[in-house]
PyMOL Python script that loads the backbone (N, CA, C, O; Angstrom):
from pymol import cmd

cmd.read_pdbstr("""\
ATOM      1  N   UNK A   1      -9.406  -0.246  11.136  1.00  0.00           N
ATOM      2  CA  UNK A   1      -8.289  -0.339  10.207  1.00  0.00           C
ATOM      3  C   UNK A   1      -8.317   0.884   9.296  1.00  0.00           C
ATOM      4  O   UNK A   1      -9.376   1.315   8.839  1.00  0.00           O
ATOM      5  N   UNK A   2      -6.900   1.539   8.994  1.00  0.00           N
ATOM      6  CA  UNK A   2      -7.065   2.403   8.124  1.00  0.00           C
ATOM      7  C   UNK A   2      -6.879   2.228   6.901  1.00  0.00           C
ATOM      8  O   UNK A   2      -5.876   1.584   6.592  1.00  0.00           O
ATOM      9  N   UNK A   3      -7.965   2.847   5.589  1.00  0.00           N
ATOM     10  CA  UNK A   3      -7.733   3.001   4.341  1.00  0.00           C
ATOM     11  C   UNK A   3      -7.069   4.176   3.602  1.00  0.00           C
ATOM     12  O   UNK A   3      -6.989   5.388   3.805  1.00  0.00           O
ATOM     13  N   UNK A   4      -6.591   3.253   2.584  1.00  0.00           N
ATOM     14  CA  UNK A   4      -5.744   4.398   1.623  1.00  0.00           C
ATOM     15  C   UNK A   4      -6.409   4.124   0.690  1.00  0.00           C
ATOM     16  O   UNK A   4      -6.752   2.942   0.689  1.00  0.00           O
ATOM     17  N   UNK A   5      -7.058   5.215  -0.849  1.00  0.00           N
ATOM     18  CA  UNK A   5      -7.150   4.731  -1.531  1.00  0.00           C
ATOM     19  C   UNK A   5      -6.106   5.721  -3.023  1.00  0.00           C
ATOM     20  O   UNK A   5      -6.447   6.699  -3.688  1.00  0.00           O
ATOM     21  N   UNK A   6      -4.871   4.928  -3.050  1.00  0.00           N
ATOM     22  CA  UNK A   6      -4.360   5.820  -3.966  1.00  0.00           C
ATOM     23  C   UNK A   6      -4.185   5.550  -6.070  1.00  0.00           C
ATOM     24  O   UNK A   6      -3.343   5.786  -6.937  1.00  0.00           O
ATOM     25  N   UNK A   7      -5.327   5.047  -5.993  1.00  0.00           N
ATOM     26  CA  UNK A   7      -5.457   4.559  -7.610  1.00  0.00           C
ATOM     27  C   UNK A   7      -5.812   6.087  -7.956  1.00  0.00           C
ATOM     28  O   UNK A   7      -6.459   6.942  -7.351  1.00  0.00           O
ATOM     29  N   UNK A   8      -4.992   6.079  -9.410  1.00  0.00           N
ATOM     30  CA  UNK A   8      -5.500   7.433 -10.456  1.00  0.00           C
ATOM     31  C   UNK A   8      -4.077   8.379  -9.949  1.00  0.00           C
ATOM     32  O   UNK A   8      -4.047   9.482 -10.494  1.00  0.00           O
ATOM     33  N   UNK A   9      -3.065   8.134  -9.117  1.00  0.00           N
ATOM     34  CA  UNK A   9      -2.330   8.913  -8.278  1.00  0.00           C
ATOM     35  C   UNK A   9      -0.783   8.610  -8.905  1.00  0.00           C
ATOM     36  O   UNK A   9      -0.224   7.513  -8.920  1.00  0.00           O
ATOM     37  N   UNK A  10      -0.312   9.749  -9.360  1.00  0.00           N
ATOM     38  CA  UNK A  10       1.146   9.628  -9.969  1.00  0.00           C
ATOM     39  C   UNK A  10       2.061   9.252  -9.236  1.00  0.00           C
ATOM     40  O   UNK A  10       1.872   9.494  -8.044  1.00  0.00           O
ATOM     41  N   UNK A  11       3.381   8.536  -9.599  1.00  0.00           N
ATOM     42  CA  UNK A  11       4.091   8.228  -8.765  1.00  0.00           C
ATOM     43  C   UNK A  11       5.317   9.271  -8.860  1.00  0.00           C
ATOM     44  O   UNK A  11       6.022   9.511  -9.839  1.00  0.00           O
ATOM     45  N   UNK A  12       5.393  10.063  -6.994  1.00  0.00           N
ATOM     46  CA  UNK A  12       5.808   8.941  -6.544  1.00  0.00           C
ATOM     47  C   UNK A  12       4.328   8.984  -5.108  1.00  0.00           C
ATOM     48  O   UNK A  12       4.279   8.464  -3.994  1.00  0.00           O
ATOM     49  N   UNK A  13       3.456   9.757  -5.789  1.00  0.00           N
ATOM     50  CA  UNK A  13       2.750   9.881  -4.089  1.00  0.00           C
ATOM     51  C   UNK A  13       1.700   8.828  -3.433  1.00  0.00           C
ATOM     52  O   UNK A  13       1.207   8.932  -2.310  1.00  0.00           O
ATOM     53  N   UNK A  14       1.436   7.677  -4.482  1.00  0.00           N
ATOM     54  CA  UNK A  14       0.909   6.628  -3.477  1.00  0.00           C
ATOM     55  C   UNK A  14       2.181   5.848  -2.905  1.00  0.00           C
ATOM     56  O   UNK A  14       2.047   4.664  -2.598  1.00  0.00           O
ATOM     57  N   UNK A  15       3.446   6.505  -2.753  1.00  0.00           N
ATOM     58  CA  UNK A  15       4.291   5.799  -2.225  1.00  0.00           C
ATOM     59  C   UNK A  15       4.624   6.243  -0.714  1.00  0.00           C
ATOM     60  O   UNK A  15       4.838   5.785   0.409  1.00  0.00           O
ATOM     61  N   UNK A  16       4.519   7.509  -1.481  1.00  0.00           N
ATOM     62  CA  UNK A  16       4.373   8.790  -0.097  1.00  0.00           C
ATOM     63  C   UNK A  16       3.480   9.009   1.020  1.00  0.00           C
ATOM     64  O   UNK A  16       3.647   9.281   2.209  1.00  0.00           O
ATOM     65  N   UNK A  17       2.480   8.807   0.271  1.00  0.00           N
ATOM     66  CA  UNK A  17       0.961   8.860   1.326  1.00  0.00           C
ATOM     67  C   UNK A  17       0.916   7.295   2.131  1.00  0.00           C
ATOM     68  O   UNK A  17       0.303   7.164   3.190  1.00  0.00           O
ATOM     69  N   UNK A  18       1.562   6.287   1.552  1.00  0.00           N
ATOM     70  CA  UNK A  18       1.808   4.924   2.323  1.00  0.00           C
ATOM     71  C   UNK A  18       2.822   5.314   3.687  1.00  0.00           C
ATOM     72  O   UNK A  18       2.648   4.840   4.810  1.00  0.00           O
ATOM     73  N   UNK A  19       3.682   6.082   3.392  1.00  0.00           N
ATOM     74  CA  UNK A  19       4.802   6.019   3.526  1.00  0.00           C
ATOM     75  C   UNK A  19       4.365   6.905   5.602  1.00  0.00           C
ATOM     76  O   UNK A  19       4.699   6.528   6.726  1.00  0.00           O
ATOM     77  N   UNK A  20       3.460   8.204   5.068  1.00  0.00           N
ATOM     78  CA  UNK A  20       3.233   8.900   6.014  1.00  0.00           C
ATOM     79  C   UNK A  20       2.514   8.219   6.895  1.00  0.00           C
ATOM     80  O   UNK A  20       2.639   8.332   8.115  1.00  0.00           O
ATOM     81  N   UNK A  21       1.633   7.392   6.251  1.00  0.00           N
ATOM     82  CA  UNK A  21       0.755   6.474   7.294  1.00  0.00           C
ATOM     83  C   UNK A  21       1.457   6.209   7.896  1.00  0.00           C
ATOM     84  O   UNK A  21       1.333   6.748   8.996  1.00  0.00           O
ATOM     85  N   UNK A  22       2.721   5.235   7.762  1.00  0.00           N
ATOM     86  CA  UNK A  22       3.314   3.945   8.274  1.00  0.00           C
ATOM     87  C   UNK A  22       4.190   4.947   9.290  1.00  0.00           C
ATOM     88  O   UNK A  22       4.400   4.443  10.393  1.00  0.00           O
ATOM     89  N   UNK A  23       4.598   5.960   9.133  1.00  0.00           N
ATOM     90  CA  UNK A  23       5.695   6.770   9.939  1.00  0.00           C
ATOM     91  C   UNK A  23       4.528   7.393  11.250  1.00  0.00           C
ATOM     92  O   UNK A  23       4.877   7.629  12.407  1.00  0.00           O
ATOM     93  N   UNK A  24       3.352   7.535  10.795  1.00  0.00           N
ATOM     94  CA  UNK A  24       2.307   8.068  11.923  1.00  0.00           C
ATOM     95  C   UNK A  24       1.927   7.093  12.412  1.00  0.00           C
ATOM     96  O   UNK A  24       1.003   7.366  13.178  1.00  0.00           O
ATOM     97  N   UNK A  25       2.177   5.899  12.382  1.00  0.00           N
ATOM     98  CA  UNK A  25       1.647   4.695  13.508  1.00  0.00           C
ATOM     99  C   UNK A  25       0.473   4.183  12.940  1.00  0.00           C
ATOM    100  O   UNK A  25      -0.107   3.596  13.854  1.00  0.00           O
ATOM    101  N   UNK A  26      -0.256   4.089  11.787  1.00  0.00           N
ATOM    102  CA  UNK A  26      -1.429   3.636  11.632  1.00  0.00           C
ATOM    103  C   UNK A  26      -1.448   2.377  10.777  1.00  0.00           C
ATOM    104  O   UNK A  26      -1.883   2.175   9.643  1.00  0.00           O
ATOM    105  N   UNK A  27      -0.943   1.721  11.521  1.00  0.00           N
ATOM    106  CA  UNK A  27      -1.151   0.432  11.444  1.00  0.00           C
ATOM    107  C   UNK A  27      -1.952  -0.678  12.446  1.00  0.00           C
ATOM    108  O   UNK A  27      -1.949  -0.821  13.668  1.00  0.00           O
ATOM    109  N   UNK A  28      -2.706  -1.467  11.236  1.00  0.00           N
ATOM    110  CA  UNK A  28      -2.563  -2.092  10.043  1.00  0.00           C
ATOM    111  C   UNK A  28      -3.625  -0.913   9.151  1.00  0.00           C
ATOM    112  O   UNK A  28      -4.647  -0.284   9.426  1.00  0.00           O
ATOM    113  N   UNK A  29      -2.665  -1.057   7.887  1.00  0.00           N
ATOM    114  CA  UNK A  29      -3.252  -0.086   6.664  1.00  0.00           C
ATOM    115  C   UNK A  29      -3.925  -0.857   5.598  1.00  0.00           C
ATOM    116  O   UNK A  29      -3.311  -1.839   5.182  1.00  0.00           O
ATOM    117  N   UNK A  30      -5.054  -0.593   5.092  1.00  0.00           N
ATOM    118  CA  UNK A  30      -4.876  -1.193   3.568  1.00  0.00           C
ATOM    119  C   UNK A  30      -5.157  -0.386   2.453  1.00  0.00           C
ATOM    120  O   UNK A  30      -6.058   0.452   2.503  1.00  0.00           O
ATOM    121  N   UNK A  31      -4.677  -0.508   1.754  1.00  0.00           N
ATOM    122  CA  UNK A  31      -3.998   0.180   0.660  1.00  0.00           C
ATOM    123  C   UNK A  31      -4.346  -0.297  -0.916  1.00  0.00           C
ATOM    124  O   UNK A  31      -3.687  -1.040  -1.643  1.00  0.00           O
ATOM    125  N   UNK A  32      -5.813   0.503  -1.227  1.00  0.00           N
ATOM    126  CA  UNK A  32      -6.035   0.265  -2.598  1.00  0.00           C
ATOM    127  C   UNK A  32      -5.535   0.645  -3.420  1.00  0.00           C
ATOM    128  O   UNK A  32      -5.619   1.869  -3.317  1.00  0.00           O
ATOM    129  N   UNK A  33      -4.473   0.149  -5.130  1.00  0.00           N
ATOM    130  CA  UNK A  33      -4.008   0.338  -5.543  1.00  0.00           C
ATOM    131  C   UNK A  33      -4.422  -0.504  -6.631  1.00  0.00           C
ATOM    132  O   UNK A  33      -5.250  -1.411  -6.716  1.00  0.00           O
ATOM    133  N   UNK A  34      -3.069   0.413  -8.010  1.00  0.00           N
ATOM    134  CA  UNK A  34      -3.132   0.251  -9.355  1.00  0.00           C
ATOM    135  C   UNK A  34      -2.405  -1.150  -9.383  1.00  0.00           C
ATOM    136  O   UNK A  34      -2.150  -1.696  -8.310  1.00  0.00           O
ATOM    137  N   UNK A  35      -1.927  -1.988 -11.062  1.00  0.00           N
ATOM    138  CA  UNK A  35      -1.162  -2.753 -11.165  1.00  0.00           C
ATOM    139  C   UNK A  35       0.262  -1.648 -11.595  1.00  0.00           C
ATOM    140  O   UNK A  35       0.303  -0.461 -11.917  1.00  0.00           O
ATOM    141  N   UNK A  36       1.159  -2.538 -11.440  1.00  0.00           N
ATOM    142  CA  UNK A  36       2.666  -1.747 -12.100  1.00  0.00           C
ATOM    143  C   UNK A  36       3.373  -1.241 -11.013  1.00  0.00           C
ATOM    144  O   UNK A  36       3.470  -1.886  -9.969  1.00  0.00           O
ATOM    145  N   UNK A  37       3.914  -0.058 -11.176  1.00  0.00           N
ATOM    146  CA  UNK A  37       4.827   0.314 -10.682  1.00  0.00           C
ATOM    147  C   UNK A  37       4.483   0.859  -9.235  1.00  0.00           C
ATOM    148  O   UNK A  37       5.410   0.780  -8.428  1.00  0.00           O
ATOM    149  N   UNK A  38       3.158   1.459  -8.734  1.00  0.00           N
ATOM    150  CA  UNK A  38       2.666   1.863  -7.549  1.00  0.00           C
ATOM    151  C   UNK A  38       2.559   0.727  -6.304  1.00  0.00           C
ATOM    152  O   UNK A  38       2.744   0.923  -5.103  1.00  0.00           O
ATOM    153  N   UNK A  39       2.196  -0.542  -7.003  1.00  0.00           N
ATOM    154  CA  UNK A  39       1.929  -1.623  -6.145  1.00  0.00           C
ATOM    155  C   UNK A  39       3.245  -2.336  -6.041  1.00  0.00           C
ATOM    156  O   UNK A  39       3.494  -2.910  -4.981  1.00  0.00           O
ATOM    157  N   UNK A  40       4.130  -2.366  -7.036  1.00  0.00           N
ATOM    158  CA  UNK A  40       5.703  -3.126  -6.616  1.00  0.00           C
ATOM    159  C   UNK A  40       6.132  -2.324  -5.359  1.00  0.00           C
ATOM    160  O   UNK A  40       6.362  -2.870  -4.279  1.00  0.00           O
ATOM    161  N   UNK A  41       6.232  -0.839  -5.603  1.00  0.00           N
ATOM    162  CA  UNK A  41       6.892   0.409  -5.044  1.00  0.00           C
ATOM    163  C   UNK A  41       6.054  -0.085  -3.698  1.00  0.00           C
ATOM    164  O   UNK A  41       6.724  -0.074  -2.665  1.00  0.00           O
ATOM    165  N   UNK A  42       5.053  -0.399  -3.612  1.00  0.00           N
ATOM    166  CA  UNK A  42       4.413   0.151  -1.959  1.00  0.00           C
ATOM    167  C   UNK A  42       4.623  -1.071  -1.883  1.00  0.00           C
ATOM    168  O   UNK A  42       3.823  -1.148  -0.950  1.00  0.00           O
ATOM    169  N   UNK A  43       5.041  -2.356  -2.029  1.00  0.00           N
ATOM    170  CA  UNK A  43       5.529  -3.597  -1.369  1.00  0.00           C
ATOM    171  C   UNK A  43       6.719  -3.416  -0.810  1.00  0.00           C
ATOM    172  O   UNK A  43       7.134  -3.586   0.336  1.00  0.00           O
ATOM    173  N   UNK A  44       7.352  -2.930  -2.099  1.00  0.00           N
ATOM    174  CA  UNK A  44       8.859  -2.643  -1.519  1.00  0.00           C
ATOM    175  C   UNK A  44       8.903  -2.031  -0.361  1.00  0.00           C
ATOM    176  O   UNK A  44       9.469  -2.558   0.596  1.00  0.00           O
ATOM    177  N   UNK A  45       8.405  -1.017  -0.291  1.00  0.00           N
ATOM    178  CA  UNK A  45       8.248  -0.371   1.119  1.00  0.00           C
ATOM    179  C   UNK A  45       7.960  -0.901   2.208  1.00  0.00           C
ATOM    180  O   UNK A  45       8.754  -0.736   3.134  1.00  0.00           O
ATOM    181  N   UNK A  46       6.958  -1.556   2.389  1.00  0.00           N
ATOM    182  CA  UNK A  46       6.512  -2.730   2.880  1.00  0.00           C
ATOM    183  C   UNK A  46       7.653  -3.434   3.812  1.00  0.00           C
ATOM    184  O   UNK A  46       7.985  -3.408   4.997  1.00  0.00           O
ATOM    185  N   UNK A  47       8.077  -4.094   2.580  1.00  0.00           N
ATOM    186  CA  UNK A  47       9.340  -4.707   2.896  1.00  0.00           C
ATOM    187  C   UNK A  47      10.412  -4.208   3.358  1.00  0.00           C
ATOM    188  O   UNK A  47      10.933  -4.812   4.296  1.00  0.00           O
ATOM    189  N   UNK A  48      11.036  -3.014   2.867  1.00  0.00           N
ATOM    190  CA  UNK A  48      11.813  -2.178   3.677  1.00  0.00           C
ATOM    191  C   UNK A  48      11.574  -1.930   5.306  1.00  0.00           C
ATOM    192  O   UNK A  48      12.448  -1.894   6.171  1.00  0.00           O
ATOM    193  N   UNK A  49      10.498  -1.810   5.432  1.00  0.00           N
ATOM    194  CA  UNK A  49       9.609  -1.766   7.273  1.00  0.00           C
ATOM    195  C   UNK A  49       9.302  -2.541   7.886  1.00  0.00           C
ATOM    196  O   UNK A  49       8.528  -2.491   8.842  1.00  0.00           O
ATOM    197  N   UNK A  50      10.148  -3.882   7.221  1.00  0.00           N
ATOM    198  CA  UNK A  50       9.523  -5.166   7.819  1.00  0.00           C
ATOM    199  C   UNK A  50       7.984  -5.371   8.459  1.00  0.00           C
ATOM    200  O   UNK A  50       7.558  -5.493   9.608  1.00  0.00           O
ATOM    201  N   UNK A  51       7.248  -5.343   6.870  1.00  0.00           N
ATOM    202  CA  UNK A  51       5.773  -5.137   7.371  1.00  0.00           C
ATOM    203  C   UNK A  51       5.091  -6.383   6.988  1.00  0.00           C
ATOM    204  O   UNK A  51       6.000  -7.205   7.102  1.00  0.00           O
ATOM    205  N   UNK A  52       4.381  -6.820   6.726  1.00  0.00           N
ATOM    206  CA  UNK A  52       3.589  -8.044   6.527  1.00  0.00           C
ATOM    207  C   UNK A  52       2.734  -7.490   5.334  1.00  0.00           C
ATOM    208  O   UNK A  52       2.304  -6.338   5.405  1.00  0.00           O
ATOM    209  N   UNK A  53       2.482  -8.249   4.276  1.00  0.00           N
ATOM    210  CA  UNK A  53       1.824  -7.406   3.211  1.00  0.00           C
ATOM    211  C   UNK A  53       0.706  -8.892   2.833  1.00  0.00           C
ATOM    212  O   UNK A  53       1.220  -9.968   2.528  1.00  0.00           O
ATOM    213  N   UNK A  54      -0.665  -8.738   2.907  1.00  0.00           N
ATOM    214  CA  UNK A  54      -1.299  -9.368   2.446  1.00  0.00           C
ATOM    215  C   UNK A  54      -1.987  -8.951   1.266  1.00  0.00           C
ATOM    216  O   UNK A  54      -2.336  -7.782   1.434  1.00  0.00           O
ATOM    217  N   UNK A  55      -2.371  -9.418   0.046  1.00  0.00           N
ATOM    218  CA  UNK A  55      -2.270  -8.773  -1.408  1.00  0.00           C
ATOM    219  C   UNK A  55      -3.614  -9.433  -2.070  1.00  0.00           C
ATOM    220  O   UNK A  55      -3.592 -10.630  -1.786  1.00  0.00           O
ATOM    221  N   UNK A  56      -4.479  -9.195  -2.646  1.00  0.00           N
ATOM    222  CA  UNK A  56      -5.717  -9.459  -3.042  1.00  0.00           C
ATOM    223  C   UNK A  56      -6.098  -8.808  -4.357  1.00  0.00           C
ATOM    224  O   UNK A  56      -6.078  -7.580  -4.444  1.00  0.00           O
ATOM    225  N   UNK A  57      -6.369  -9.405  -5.161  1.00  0.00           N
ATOM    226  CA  UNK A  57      -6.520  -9.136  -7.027  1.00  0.00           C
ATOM    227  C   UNK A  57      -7.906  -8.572  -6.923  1.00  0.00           C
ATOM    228  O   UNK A  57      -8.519  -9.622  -6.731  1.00  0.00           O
ATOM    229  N   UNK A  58      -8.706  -7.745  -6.920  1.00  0.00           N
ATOM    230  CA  UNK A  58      -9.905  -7.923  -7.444  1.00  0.00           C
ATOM    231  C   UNK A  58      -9.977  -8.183  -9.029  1.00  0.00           C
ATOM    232  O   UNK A  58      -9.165  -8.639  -9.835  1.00  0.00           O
ATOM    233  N   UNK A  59     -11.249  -7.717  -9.133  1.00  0.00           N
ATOM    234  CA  UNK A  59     -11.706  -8.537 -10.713  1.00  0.00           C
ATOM    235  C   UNK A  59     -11.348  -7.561 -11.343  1.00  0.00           C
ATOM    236  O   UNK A  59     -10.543  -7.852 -12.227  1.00  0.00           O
ATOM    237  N   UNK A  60     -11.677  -6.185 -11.253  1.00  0.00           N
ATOM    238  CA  UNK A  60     -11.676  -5.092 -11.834  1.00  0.00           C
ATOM    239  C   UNK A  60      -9.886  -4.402 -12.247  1.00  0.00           C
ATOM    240  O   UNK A  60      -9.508  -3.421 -12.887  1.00  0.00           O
ATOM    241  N   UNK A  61      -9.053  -5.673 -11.385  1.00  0.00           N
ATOM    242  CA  UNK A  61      -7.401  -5.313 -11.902  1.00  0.00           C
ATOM    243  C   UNK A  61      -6.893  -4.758 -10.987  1.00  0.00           C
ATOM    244  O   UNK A  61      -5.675  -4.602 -10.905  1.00  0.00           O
ATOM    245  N   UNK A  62      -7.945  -4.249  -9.903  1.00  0.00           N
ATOM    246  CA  UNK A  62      -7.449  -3.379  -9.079  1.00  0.00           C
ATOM    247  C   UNK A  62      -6.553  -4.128  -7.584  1.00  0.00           C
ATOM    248  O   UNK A  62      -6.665  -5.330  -7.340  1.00  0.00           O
ATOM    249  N   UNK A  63      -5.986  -3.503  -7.004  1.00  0.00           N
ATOM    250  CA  UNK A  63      -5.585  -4.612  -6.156  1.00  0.00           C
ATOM    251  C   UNK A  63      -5.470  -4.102  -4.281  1.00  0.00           C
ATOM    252  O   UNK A  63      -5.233  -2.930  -3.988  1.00  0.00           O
ATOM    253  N   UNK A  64      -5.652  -5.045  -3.340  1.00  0.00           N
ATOM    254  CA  UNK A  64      -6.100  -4.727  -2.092  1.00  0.00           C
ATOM    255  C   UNK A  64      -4.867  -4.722  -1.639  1.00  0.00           C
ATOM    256  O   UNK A  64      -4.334  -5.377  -2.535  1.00  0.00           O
ATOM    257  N   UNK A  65      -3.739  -4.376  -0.656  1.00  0.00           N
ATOM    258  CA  UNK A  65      -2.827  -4.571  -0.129  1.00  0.00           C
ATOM    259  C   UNK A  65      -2.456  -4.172   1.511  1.00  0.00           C
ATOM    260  O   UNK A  65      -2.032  -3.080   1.890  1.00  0.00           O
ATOM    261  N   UNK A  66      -2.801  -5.635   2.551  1.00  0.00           N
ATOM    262  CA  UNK A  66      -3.076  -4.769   3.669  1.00  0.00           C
ATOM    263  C   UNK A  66      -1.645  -4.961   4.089  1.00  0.00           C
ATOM    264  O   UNK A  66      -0.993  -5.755   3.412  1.00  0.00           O
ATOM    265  N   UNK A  67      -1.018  -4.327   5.154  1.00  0.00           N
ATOM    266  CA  UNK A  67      -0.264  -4.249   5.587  1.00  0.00           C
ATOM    267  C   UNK A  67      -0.068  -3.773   7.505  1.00  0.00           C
ATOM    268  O   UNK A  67      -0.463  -2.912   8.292  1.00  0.00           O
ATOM    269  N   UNK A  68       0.842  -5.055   7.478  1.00  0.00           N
ATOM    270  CA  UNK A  68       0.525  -4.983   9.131  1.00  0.00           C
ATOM    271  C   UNK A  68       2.118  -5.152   9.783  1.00  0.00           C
ATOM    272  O   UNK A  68       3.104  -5.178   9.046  1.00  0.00           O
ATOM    273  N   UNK A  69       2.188  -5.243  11.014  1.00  0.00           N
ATOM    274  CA  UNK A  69       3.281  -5.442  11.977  1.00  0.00           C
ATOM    275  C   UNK A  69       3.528  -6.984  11.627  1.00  0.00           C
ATOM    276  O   UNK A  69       2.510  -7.632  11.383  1.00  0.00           O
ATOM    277  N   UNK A  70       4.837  -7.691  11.571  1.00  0.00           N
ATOM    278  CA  UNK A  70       5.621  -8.612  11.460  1.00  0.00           C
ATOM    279  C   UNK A  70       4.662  -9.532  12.862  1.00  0.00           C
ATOM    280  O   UNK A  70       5.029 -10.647  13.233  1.00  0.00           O
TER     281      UNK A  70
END
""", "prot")
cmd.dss("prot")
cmd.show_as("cartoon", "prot")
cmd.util.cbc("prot")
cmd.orient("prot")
């Protein structure tokens, strides 16, 4: 499985670097991320690609987001 890890990363490029994965075939991705606007944005996307998004809180705030084929 491939990892992303785009926490600390301005937006819009953990949207971008999701974005290239998903257009290069590497799926299923998962995708460590911030709270706010990076993690709505890369759902949305998600969703736009009819992708499957499974979503996981860690403790630390941070959050897991894998994403796979429908």
């Amino acid at each position: 499985m491939n990892k992303l890890d785009v926490c600390g990363l301005s937006c819009p490029l953990p949207v971008l670097k999701v974005s290239e994965a998903i257009k290069a075939g590497q799926l299923p991705v998962t995708v460590v991320t911030e709270p706010g606007a990076p993690r709505e944005n890369i759902k949305r996307l998600a969703a736009t690609n009819k992708l499957q998004v499974r979503e996981t809180a860690r403790e630390d705030g941070i959050y897991v987001l894998e994403l796979s084929r429908a």
